[in-house]
BALUM-269706 format. One record per residue (C-alpha): residue in one letter; x, y, z. Coordinates in Angstrom, 1 decimal. Layout:
REM residues N
 residuo   east  north     up
       a      X      Y      Z
...
REM end
This chain:
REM residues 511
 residuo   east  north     up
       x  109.3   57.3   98.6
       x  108.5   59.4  101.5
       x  109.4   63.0  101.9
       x  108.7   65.1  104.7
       x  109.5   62.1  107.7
       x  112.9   60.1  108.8
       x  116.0   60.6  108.5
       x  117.3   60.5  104.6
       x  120.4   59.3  103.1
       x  123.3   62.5  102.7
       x  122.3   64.2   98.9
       x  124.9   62.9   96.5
       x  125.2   64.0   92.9
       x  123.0   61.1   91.4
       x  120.3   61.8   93.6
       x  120.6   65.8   92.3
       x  120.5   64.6   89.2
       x  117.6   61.9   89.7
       x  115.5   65.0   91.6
       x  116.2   67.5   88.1
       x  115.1   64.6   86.1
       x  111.8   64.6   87.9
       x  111.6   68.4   88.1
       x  111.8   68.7   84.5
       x  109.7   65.9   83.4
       x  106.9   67.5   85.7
       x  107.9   71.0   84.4
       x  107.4   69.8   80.6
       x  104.1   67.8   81.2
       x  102.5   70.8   82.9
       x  103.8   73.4   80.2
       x  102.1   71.1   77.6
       x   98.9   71.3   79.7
       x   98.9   74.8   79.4
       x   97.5   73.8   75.9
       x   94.7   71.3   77.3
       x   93.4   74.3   79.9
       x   93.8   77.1   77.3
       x   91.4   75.4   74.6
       x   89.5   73.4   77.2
       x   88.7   77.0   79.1
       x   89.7   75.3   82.9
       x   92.1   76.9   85.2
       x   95.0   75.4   85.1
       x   95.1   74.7   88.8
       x   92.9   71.7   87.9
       x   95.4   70.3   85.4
       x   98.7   70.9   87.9
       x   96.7   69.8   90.9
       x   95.7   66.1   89.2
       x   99.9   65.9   88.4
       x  100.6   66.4   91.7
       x   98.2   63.8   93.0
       x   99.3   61.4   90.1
       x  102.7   61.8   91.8
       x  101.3   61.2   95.5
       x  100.9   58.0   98.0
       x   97.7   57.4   95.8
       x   99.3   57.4   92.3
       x  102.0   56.4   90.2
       x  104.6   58.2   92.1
       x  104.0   56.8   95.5
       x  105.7   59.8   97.3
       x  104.5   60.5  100.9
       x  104.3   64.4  101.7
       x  102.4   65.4  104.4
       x  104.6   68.8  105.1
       x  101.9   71.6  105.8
       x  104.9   74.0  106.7
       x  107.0   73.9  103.5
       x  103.8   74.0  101.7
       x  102.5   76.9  103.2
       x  106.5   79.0  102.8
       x  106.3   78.0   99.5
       x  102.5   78.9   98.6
       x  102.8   82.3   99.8
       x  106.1   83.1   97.5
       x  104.8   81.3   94.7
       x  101.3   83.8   95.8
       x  103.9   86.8   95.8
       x  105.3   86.0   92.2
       x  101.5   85.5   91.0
       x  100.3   88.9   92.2
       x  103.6   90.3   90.9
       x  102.7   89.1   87.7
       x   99.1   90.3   87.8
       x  100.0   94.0   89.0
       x  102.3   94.5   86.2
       x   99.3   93.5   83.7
       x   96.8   95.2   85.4
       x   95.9   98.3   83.1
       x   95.0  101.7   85.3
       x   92.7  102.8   83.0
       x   90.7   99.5   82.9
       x   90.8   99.3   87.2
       x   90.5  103.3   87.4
       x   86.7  103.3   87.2
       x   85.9  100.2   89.4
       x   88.1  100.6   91.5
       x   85.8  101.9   94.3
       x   83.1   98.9   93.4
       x   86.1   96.3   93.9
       x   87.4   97.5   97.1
       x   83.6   97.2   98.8
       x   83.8   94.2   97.5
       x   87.3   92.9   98.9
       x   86.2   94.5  102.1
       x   82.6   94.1  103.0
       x   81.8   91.5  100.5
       x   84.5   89.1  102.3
       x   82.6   90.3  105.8
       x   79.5   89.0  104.1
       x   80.8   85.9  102.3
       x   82.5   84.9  105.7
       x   79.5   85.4  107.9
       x   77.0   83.6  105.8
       x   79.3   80.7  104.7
       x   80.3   80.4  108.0
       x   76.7   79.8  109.5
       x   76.1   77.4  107.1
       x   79.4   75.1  108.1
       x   78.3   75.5  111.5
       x   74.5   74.5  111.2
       x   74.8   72.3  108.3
       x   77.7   70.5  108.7
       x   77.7   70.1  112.5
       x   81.7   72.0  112.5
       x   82.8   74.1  115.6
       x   82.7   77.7  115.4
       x   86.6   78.0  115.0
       x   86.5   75.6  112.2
       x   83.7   77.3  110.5
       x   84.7   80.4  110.8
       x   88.5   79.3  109.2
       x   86.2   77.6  106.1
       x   84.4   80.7  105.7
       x   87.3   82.9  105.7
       x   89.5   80.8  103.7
       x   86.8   80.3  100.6
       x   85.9   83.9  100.6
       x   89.3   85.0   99.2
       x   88.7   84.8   94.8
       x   92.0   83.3   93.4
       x   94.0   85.9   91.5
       x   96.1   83.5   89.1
       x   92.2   81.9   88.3
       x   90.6   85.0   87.8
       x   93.7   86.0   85.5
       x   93.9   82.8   83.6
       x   90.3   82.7   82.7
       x   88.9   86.4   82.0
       x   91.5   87.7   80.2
       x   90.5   84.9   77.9
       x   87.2   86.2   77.7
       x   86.2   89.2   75.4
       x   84.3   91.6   78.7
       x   83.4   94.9   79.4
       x   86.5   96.1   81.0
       x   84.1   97.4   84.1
       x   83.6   94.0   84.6
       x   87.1   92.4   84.1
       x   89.0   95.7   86.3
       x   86.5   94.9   89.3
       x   87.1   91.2   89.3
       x   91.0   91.5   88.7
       x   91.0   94.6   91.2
       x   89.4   92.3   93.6
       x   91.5   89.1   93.3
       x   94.3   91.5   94.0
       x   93.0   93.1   96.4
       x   90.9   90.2   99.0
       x   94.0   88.2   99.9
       x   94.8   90.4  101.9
       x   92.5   91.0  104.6
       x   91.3   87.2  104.6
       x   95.1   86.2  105.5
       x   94.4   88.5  108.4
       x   91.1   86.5  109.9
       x   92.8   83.2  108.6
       x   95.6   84.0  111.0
       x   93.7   85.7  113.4
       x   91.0   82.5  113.8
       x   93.9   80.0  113.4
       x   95.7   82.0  116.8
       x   95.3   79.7  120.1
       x   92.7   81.5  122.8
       x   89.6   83.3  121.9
       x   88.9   85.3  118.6
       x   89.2   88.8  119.1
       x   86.1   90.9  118.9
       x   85.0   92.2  115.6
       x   86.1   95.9  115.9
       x   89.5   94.7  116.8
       x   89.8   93.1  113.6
       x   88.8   95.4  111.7
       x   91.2   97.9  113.3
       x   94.1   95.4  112.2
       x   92.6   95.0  109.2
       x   92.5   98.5  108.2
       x   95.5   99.2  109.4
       x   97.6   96.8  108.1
       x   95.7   97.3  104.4
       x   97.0  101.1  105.0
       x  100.1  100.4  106.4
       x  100.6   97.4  102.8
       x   98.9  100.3  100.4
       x  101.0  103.5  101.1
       x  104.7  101.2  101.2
       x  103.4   99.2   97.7
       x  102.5  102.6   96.0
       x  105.9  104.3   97.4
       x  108.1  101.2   96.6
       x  106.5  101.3   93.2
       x  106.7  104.7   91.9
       x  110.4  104.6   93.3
       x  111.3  101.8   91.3
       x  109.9  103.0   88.3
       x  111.7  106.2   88.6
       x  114.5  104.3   88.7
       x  114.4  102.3   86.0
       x  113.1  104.9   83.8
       x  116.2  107.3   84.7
       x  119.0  104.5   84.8
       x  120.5  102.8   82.4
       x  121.3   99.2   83.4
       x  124.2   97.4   81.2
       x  121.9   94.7   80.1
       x  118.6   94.6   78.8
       x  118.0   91.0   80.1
       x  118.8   93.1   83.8
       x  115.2   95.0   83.7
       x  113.1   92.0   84.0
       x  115.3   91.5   87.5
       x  115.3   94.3   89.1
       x  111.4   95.0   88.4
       x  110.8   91.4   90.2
       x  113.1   92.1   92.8
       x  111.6   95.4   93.1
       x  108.1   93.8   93.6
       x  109.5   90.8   96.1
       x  111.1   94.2   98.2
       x  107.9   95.8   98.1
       x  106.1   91.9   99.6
       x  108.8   92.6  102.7
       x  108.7   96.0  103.3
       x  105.1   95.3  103.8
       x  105.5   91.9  105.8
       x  108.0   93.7  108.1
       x  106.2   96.3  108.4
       x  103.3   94.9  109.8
       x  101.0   95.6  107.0
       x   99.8   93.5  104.0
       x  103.3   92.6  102.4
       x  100.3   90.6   99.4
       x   98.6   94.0   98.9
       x  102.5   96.0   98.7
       x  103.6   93.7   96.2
       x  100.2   94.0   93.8
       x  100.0   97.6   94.2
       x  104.1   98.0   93.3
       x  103.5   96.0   90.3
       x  100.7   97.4   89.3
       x  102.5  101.1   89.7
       x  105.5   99.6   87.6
       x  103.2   98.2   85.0
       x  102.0  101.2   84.1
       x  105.0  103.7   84.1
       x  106.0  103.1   80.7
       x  109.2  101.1   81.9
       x  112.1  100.7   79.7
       x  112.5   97.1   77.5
       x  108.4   96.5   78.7
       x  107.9   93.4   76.4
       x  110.6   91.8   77.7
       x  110.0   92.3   81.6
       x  106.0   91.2   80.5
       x  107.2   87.9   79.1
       x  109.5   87.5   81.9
       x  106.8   88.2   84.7
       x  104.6   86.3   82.9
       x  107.0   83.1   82.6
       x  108.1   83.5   86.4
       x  104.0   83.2   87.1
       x  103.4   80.3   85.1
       x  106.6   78.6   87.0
       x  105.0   79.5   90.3
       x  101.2   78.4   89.7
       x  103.0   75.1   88.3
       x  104.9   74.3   91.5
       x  102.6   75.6   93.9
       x   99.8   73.5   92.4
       x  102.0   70.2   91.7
       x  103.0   70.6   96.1
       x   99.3   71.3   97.1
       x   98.1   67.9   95.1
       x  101.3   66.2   96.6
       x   99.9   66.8   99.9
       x   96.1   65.8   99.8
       x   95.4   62.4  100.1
       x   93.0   61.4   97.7
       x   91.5   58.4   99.7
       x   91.0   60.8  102.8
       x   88.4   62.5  101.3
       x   85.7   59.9  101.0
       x   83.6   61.7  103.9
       x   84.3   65.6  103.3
       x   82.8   65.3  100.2
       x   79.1   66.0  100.6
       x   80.8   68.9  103.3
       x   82.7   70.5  100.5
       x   79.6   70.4   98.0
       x   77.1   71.6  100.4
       x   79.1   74.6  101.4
       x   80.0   75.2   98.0
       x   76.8   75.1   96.9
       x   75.7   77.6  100.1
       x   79.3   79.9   99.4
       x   78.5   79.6   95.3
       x   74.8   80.7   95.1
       x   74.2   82.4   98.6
       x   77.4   84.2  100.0
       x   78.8   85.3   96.6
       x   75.6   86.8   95.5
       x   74.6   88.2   98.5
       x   78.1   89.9   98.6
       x   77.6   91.5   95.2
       x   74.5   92.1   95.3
       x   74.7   93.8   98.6
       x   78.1   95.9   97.4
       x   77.8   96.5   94.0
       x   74.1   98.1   94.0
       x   75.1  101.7   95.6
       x   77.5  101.4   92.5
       x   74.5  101.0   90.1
       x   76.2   97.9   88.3
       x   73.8   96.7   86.1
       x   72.1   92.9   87.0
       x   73.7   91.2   84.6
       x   76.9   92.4   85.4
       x   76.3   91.6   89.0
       x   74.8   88.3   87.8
       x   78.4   87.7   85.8
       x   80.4   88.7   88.9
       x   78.8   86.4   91.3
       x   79.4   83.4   88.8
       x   82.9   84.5   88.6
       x   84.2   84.4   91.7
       x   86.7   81.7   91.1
       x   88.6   79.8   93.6
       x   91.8   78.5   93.3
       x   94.9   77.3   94.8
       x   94.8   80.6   97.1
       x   91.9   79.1   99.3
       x   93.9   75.5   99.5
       x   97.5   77.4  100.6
       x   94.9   79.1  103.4
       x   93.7   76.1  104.7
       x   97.4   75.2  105.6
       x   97.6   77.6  107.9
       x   94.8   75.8  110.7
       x   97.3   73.2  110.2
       x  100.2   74.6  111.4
       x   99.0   76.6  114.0
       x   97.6   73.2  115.2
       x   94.3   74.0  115.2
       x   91.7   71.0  116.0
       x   90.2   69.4  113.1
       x   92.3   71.3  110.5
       x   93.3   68.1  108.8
       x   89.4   67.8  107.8
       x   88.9   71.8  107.1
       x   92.0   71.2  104.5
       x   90.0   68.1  103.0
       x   86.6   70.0  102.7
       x   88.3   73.4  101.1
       x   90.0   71.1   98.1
       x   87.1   69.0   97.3
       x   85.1   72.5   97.3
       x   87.5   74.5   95.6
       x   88.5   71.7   92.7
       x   84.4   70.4   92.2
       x   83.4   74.3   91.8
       x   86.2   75.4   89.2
       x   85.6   72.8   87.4
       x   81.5   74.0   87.0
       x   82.7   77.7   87.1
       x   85.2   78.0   85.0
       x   84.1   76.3   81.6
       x   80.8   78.2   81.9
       x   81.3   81.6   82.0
       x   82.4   82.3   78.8
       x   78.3   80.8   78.2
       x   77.2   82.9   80.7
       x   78.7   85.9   79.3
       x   76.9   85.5   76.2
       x   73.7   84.3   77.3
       x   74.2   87.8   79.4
       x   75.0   89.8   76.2
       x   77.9   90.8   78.1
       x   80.4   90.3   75.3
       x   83.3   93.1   75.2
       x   84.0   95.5   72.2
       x   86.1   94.4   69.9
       x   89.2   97.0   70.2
       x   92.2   97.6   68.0
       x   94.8   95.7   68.4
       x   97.3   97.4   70.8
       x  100.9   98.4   69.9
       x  104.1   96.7   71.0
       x  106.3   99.1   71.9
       x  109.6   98.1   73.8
       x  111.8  101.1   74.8
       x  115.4  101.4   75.7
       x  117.1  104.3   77.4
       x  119.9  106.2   75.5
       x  121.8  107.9   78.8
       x  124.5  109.8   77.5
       x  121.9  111.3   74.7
       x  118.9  111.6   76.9
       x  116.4  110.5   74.9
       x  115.0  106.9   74.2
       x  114.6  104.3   71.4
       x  111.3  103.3   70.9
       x  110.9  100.0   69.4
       x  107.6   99.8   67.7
       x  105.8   96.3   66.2
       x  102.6   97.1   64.4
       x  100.4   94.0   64.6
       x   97.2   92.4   62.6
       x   94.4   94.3   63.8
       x   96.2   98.1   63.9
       x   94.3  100.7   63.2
       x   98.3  101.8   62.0
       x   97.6  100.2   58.8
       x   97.9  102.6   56.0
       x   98.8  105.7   57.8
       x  101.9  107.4   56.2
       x  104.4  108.5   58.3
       x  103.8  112.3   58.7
       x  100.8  111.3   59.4
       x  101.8  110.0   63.0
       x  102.4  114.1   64.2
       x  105.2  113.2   66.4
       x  105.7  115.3   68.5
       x  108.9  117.8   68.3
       x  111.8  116.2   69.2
       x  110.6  112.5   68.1
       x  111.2  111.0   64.4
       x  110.9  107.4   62.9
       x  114.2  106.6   61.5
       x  113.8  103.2   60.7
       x  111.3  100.3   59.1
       x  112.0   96.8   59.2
       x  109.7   95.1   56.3
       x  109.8   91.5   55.3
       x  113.0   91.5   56.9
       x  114.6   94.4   55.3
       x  115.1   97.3   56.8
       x  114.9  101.3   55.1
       x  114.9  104.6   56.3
       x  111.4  106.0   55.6
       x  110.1  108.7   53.5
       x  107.6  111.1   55.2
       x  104.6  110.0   52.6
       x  106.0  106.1   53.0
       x  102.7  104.2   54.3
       x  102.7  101.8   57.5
       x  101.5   98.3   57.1
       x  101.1   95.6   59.5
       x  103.3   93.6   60.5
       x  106.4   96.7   60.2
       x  108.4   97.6   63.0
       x  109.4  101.3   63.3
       x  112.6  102.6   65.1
       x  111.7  105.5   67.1
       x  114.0  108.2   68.5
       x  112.6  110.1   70.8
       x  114.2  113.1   73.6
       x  113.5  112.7   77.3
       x  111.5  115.1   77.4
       x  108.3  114.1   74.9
       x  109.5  110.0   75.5
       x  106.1  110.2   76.8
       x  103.9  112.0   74.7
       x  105.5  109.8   71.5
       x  104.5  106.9   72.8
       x  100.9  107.9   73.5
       x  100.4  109.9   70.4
       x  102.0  106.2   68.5
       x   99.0  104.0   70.9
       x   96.4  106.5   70.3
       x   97.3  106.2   66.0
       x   97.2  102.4   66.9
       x   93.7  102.6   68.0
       x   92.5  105.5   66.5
       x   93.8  106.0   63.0
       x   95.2  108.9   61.3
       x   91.9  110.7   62.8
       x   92.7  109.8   66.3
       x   93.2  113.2   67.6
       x   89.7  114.5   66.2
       x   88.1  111.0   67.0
       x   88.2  111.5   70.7
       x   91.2  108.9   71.0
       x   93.6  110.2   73.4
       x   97.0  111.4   72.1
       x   99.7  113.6   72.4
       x   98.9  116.0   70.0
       x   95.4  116.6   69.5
       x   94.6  119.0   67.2
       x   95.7  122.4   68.5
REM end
């Protein structure tokens, strides 16, 4: 079966129906490997990537795709909805603090990483300065639906996870611009002239992702759609408008889009749960089909002699650039060594650098054919040794996080007409909840729970009835303290009846 050349038959009905055969079958076999790289600890990348091969000229499915263009198109929307779905799970308060440490890192640690992985592709591996230069750009970028995958699996200091995450969000952006920029016919512009488009574009993607963000939120927050099943939507949309706005712009449409989301994830949006399991469903749905394409268009037998290339500037990019990056941007910081030590093991690559290496290839730079071959064998040999390990690393590191209380799930729905909000309220195992009676909470004004569902029974409470796990409250709440009810109802989550006089933020401390 062959793809991407000659002229095909006109699409009838039984070849629609053949083609959602196949797309589901694929679709079901990669959702129950989401089980396999869970337990395992691998990225899933791995798992998708070997279906797509399967399906290729070299495997069962004998279909010839060789169609770097679609591949590319579809790699950077399916790289839209993945940073989409990162931003909105990307917690301020965990990025606030490293925040400074991960931009040094997504700007001068790609400088360094590109430089020194670069030198090596040129005077190891014999490649042209073009060609090195587009390997050391395209490695240097850390994949953000790897990075997510993995370390939110893993119980870290969350200085550690917000600079990594931070940093996946952040890098793509400025190594699309020297991708693109090395991949252009004619000489390579001088240094300062890139990073003169680089910062400008970054700008120009930062200030429309922030504005598009805090827009939408308002929105949402102030308008009540007909349909709850409409807010997971429009928050999507709202983060694909933000990618545009960028793209048209002339600025980083991938930084827009991760900044939006990250803005919408944290403005308390109306029926959250729901747009979360949406996002995060639309994300699993893009890394599927954007790693099934990329193995579809290797060719396994092609690789024999960019093998020992791909290991050896791996090997250089794994224990040379990436340390010297951290090491280099993270010390004015004051990060501790082991915490540098865990970030320079956990620069994952993913499907990110592979979509990259498309881009040679359809600008029709020389030798991109081979520059795609070395970046998969590189990036599939090194996930597979990074990603299984650093959950040993971590330990050996004594970098284990603190075990926290278990967080609330609170889903909210506007109530226009009555300006105020219902605040739907799951306790789970773990809530530091448990046992606190109900006037115990110190609502604010203007807030009250008038309902429990236990054990599938519902009751109005009493102000002395006690909380258990597992209940869901009903909360009503007015416009005006929606806000402060639901921080005072997470800060009782983590903190206890105590919270207040614990330290733990609230809304009513005591006064």
């Amino acid at each position: 079966m062959r793809v991407s050349q000659g002229r095909e038959r006109p699409l009838t009905v039984h070849h629609l129906n053949q083609l959602l055969l196949v797309c589901s079958l694929v679709l079901l076999v990669a959702v129950a490997a989401v089980r396999i790289s869970s337990r395992s600890g691998l990225p899933s990348l791995l798992v998708y990537l070997g279906i797509g091969i399967a399906m290729g000229q070299d495997g069962i499915g004998d279909i010839h795709f060789d169609n770097a263009e679609l591949t590319q198109v579809i790699g950077y929307a399916a790289l839209v909805v993945i940073l989409a779905e990162g931003g909105l799970g990307t917690k301020w308060k965990e990025i606030k603090p490293a925040l400074p440490a991960a931009t040094a890192l997504a700007l001068a640690g790609v400088a360094v990483s590109v430089g020194v992985t670069a030198t090596a592709a040129h005077y190891l591996i014999g490649l042209e300065w073009r060609q090195a230069l587009i390997i050391g750009a395209v490695v240097s970028s850390t994949d953000a639906a790897a990075v997510f995958s993995v370390l939110r699996k893993i119980p870290l200091p969350a200085r550690v996870t917000g600079t990594l995450e931070a940093e996946s969000g952040f890098n793509d952006a400025p190594v699309v611009i020297l991708v693109v920029a090395f991949s252009q016919t004619g000489p390579v512009e001088h240094w300062y002239v890139l990073i003169g488009e680089i910062t400008l574009e970054l700008a120009i993607g930062a200030a429309l992702g922030i504005a598009v963000g805090w827009l939408g939120a308002w929105g949402l927050r102030h308008v009540a759609l007909p349909a709850s099943g409409l807010y997971p939507i429009a928050v999507m949309a709202i983060a694909v408008t933000a990618y545009a706005a960028g793209a048209l712009a002339h600025g980083s449409g991938f930084l827009a889009v991760y900044l939006a989301s990250m803005v919408m994830g944290n403005a308390k949006l109306p029926h959250w749960p729901a747009t979360r399991g949406f996002a995060d469903g639309l994300g699993w749905i893009a890394q599927i089909g954007m790693f099934v394409l990329l193995g579809l268009l290797v060719t396994p037998h092609e690789l024999g002699d960019d093998v020992l290339p791909g290991l050896v500037i791996g090997l250089v990019l794994t224990m040379v650039a990436r340390p010297l990056s951290v090491f280099l941007c993270l010390t004015p910081f004051r990060v501790p060594w082991q915490e540098q030590t865990l970030m320079s093991w956990a620069g994952l690559r993913g499907a990110v650098p592979i979509i990259l290496a498309t881009i040679p290839m359809v600008s029709g730079v020389e030798g991109s054919r081979r520059v795609f071959n070395i970046v998969f064998v590189l990036v599939v040999v090194y996930t597979l040794v990074q990603g299984p390990t650093l959950p040993w690393l971590a330990r050996k590191l004594r970098l284990g996080g603190d075990p926290e209380a278990a967080d609330l799930g609170i889903e909210s729905a506007p109530l226009e007409r009555l300006r105020g909000h219902l605040l739907s309220v799951a306790i789970p195992d773990g809530s530091r909840m448990h046992g606190v009676e109900v006037n115990e909470l110190r609502l604010p004004a203007g807030a009250a729970v008038t309902l429990v569902v236990r054990d599938e029974k519902s009751f109005v409470p009493l102000p002395t009835t006690v909380l258990r796990r597992g209940d869901e409250l009903l909360v009503v709440a007015t416009d005006p303290v929606r806000d402060a009810a639901e921080r005072r109802l997470r800060a009782v989550g983590h903190g206890g009846k105590l919270a207040g006089w614990l330290g733990t933020g609230g809304a009513d401390s005591p006064r």
